[in-house]
C-alpha positions in Angstrom: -7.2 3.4 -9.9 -6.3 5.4 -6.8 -4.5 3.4 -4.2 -4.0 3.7 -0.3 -1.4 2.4 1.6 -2.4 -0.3 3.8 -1.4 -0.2 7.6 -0.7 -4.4 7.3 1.8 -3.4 4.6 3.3 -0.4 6.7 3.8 -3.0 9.6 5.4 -5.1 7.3 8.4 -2.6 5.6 8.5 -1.3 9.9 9.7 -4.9 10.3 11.7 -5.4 7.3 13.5 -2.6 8.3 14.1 -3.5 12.1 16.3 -6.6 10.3 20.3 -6.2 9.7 21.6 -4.9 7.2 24.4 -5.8 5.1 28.1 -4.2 5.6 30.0 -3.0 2.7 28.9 0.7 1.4 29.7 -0.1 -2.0 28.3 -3.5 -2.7 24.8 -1.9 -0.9 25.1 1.1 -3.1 25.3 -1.3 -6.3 22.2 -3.4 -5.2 20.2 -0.3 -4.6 20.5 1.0 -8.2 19.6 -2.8 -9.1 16.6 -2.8 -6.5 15.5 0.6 -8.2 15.7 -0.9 -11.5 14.2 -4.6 -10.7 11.1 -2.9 -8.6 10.0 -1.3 -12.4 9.1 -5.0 -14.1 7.3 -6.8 -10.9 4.0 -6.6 -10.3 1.2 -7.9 -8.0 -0.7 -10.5 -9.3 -4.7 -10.0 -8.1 -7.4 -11.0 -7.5 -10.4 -8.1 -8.6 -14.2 -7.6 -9.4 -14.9 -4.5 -11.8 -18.1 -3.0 -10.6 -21.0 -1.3 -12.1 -19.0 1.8 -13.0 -16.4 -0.4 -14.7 -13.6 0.0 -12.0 -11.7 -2.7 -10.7 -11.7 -3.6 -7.2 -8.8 -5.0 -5.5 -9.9 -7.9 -3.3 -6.2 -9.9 -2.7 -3.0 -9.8 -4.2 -2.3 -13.1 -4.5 1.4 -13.1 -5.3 4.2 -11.5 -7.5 5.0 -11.5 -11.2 7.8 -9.5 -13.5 8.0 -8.6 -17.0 10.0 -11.0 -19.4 9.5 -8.7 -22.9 7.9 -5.9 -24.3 4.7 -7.5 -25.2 3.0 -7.7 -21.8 4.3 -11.1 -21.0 5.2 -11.7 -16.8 6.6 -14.8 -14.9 4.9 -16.0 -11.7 5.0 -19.3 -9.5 1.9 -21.6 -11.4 0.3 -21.9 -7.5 -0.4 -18.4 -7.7 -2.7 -18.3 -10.8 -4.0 -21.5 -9.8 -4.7 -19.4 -6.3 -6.9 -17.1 -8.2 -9.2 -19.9 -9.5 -10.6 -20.7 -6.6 -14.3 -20.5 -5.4 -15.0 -21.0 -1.8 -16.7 -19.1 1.0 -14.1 -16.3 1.5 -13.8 -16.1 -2.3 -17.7 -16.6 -3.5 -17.1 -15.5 -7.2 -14.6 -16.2 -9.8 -12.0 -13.7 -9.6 -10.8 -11.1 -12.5 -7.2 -12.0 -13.4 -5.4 -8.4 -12.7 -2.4 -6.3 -12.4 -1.5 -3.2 -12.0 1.6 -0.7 -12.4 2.1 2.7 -10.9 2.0 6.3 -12.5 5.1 7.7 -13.1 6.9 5.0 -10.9 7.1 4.0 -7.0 6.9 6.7 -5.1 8.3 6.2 -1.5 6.7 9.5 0.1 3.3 9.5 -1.3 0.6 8.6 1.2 -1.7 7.6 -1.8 -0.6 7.1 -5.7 -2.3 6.4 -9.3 -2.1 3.4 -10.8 -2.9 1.7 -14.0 -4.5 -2.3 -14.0 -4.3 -4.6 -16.7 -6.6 -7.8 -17.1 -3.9 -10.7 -18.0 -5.3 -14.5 -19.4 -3.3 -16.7 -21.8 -1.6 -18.6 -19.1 0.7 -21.7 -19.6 1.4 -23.2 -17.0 4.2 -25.9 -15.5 3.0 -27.9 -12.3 6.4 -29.4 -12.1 8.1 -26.3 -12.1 5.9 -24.5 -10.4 6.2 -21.8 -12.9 3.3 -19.8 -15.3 3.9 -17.1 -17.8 0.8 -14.7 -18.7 0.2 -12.3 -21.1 -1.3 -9.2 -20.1 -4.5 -8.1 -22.7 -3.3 -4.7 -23.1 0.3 -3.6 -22.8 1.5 -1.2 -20.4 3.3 1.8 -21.9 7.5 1.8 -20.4 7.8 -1.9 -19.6 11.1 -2.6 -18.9 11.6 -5.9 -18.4 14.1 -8.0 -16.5 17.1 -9.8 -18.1 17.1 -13.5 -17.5 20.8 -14.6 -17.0 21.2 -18.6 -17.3 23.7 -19.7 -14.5 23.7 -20.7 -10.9 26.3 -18.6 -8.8 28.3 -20.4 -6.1 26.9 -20.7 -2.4 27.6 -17.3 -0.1 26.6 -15.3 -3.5 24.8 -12.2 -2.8 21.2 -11.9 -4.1 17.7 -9.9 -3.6 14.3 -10.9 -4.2 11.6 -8.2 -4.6 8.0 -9.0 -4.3 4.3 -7.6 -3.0 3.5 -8.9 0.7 0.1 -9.7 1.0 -1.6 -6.6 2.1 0.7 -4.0 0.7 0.2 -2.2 -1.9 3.7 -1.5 -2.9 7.1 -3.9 -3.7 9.3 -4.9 -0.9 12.7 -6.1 -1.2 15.2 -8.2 0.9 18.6 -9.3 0.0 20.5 -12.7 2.0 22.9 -15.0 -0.3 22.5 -18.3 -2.2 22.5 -20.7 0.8 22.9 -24.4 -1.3 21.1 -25.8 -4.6 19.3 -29.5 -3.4 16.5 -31.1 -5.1 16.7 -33.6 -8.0 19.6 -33.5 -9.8 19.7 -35.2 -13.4 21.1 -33.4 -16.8 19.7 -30.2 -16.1 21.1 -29.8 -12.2 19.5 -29.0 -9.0 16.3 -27.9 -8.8 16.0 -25.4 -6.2 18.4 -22.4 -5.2 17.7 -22.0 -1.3 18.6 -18.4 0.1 19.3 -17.7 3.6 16.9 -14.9 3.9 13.3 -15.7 4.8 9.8 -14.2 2.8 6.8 -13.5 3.3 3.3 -14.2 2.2 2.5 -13.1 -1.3 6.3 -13.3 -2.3 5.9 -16.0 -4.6 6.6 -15.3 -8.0 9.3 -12.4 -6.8 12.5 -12.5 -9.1 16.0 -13.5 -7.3 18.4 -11.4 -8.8 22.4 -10.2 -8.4 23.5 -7.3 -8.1 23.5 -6.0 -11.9 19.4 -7.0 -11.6 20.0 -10.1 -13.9 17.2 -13.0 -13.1 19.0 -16.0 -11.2 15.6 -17.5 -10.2 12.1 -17.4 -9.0 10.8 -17.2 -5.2 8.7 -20.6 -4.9 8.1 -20.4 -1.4 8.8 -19.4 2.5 11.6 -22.6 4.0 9.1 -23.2 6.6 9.0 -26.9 6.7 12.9 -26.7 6.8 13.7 -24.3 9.3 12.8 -20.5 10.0 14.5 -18.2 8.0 15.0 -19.5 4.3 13.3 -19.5 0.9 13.4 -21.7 -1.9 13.5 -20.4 -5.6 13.6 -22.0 -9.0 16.7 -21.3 -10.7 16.7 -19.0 -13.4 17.8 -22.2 -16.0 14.6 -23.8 -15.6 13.0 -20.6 -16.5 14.3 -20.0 -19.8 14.0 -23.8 -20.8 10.8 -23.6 -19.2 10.1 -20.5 -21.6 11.3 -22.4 -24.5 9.3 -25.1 -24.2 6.5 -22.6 -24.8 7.7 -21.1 -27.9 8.8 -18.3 -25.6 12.4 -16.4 -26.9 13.7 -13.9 -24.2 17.1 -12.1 -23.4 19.1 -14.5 -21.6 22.7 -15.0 -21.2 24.6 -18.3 -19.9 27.2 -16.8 -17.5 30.7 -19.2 -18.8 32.1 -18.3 -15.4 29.8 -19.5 -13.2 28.8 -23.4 -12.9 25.6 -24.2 -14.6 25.2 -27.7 -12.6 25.1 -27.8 -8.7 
């Protein structure tokens, strides 16, 4: 599949990029070796059509996944596959379930790049969690998928999320720093990690990571109904027990250091 870069998704890195950055040379240099390595396991999660030549058309990405294993498996937000299921007048037909991954890697520069797509199914799903994890139908050669570390750092801890924008083609990435963890609290903590960073459209599903690219958590949604300029993730404990529940084993570590209850 050849892809063009859309102009909604140039607008969006041109604004991304008017926003401050962060001081400190040498904690920027070590996220951007994690960004690098995080922005080869996520992927867009579409919505397509193959036509009559058996080529799949792009119609919306809908949101963000990233690789867990080997085997094709990703993690998204459950809203976002439910998102593909719908019918309704701006949607008509029943979408095909697609992602893709580029050739050879992002590639900054390129006006237009080659990609290969993957039809996914085998969803389990979590409406409490908010969380799905899908199973691509063919696996994609050079996976390298993330490592899920099982820990909450403190408040003021930097973090990144890197996702797909709706209309770009491409990954974007943001950093801010764990903000508070709120929600209900019972045996298994908090459940939400807020980050003082806003998102965007189409960033759900994105991984929250530190700077050594370890999974803390899972973009859920934009803060909007809290104030401008947040985001609300799943931390990245209810993942793996989340995983678990499904008969799911992945690389995770519990951090001893950091406090697992907030």
């Amino acid at each position: 599949m050849r892809v063009i870069r859309s102009l909604v998704g140039w607008l969006v890195v041109s604004f991304l990029l008017s926003l401050p950055v962060f001081a400190g040379g040498s904690s920027t240099e070590v996220f951007i070796l994690a960004i690098e390595r995080v922005k080869h396991a996520v992927v867009p999660v579409l919505c397509g059509r193959i036509d009559e030549k058996r080529q799949f058309i792009v119609q919306m990405i809908d949101g963000t996944g990233f690789f867990i294993d080997s085997e094709g498996r990703f993690i998204t937000a459950a809203h976002v596959i439910k998102g593909l299921s719908i019918v309704n007048a701006q949607q008509p037909f029943p979408c095909v379930w697609a992602i893709y991954v580029p050739d050879g890697g992002w590639q900054r520069d390129a006006t237009t790049f080659s990609t290969h797509w993957f039809l996914f199914g085998s969803c389990e799903m979590d409406d409490g969690l908010d969380l799905a994890v899908c199973k691509t139908v063919a696996v994609p050669k050079g996976i390298k998928p993330l490592f899920i570390e099982d820990s909450r750092p403190v408040d003021g801890t930097p973090v990144a999320f890197t996702g797909f924008p709706l209309g770009s083609v491409e990954p974007l990435s943001s950093r801010g720093n764990v903000a508070t963890y709120r929600g209900a609290t019972d045996q298994e903590g908090s459940r939400e990690l807020v980050i003082d960073k806003g998102t965007w459209p189409g960033a759900s599903g994105s991984p929250v990571y530190g700077e050594d690219g370890n999974v803390l958590g899972i973009v859920l949604q934009r803060g909007l109904g809290d104030g401008i300029g947040i985001s609300v993730a799943r931390p990245s404990h209810f993942i793996t027990t989340f995983l678990r529940s499904k008969g799911i084993t992945v690389a995770a570590r519990r951090d001893k250091n950091k406090k697992h209850k907030q």
